[in-house]
C-alpha positions, 0 to 999 in steps of 0.5 A, spaced: 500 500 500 501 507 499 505 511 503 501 516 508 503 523 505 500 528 512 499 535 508 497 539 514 494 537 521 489 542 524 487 541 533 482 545 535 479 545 542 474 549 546 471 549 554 463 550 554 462 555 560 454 555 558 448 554 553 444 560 555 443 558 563 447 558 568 455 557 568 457 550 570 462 548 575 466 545 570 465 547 564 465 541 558 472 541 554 471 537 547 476 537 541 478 535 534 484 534 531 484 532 523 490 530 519 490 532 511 493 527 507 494 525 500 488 520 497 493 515 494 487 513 490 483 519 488 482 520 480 480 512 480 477 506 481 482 501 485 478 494 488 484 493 493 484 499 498 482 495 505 489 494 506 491 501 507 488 501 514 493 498 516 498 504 514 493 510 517 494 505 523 499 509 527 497 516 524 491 514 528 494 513 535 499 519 534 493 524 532 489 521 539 495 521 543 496 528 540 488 530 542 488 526 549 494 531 550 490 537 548 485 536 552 489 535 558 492 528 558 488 524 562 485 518 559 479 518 565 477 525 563 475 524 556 468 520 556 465 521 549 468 520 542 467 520 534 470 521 528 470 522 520 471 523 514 472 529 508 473 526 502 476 530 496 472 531 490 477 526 486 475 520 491 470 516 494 466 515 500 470 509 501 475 512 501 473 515 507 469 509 510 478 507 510 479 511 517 473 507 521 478 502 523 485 506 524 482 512 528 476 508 532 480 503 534 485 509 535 482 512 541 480 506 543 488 504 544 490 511 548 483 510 552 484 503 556 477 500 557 473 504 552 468 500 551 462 503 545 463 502 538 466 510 536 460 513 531 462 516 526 461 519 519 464 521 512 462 525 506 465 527 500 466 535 498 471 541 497 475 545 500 471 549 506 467 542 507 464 542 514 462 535 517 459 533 524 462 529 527 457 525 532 460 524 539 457 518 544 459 516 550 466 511 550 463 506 554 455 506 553 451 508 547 444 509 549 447 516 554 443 521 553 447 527 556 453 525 551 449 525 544 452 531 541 456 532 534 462 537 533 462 541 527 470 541 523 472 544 517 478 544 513 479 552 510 483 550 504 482 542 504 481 537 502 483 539 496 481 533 490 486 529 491 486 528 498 482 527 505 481 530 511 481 525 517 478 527 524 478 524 531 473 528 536 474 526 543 470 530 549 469 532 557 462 531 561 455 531 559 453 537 554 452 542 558 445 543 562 444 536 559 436 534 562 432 530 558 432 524 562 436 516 559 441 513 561 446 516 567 453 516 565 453 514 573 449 507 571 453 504 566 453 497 567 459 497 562 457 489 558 455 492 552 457 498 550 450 500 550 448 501 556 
């Protein structure tokens, strides 16, 4: 397989003090870290590309280890996550389906015990595209209070051949989070679920 060629890597953080009612004791940290890399198959049709997720396999681990760093560094902190996929207008959506193992499994490595699958999401587009990323909690999807999605972007990426490749990790529930499920607190951890 190819050669991972990195153009360009983006990290992007912020605190949530607020959603309009009042500051939170703690406020909620997400993050997101994209790599720009060269799509090695854009401009044609290859029917072999699944090994080149063993290639973007330590990109993976380098861009979580780089994004639990810039939240703080504590693995045990971070209790939601997500990733995706921007694919540049030469490639296809397969090419961003490559990322789902390399980056879910990724942060799942640099977290220890995560135990839910890591959503994900991938689309085609041009320089400027902007995806939502779906985040939900690292041990049990059916946590309500962490059902949430990061808005990235790519000011001058992907260009046609490449694809832009990104990790979210987050810090507590969404701010103010009220609408009843299951509590983090009551996670029994067996399935990643619940």
């Amino acid at each position: 397989m190819p050669e991972v060629k990195v153009r360009k890597k983006l990290l992007i953080t912020e605190e949530v003090f607020h959603e309009g009612g009042p500051v939170a004791a703690t406020p909620r940290k997400r993050g997101a870290i994209i790599a720009v890399i060269e799509n090695p198959f854009a401009g044609r049709y290859e029917p072999e590309i699944a090994g080149f997720m063993d290639d973007l396999t330590p990109l993976g681990v380098a861009l979580a280890g780089e994004l639990l760093k810039a939240l703080g560094g504590d693995a045990k902190a971070i209790d939601g996550y997500g990733k995706g996929a921007i694919v540049g207008a030469n490639g296809e959506l397969e090419h961003g389906a490559l990322w789902h193992v390399p980056g879910g499994y990724a942060m799942r490595e640099i977290l220890g015990d995560a135990k839910a699958i890591v959503p994900s999401t991938k689309k085609v587009g041009g320089p400027g595209t902007k995806l939502d990323v779906p985040v939900t909690h690292v041990n049990a999807s059916y946590v309500r209070s962490h059902f949430d999605a990061m808005e990235v972007g790519v000011p001058d990426g992907p260009k046609a051949n490449e694809i832009a490749l990104v990790l979210v990790m987050s810090c507590g529930p969404r701010i103010h989070a009220r609408v009843g499920g299951l509590a983090a607190k009551d996670i029994k951890g067996e399935d990643g679920l619940r």
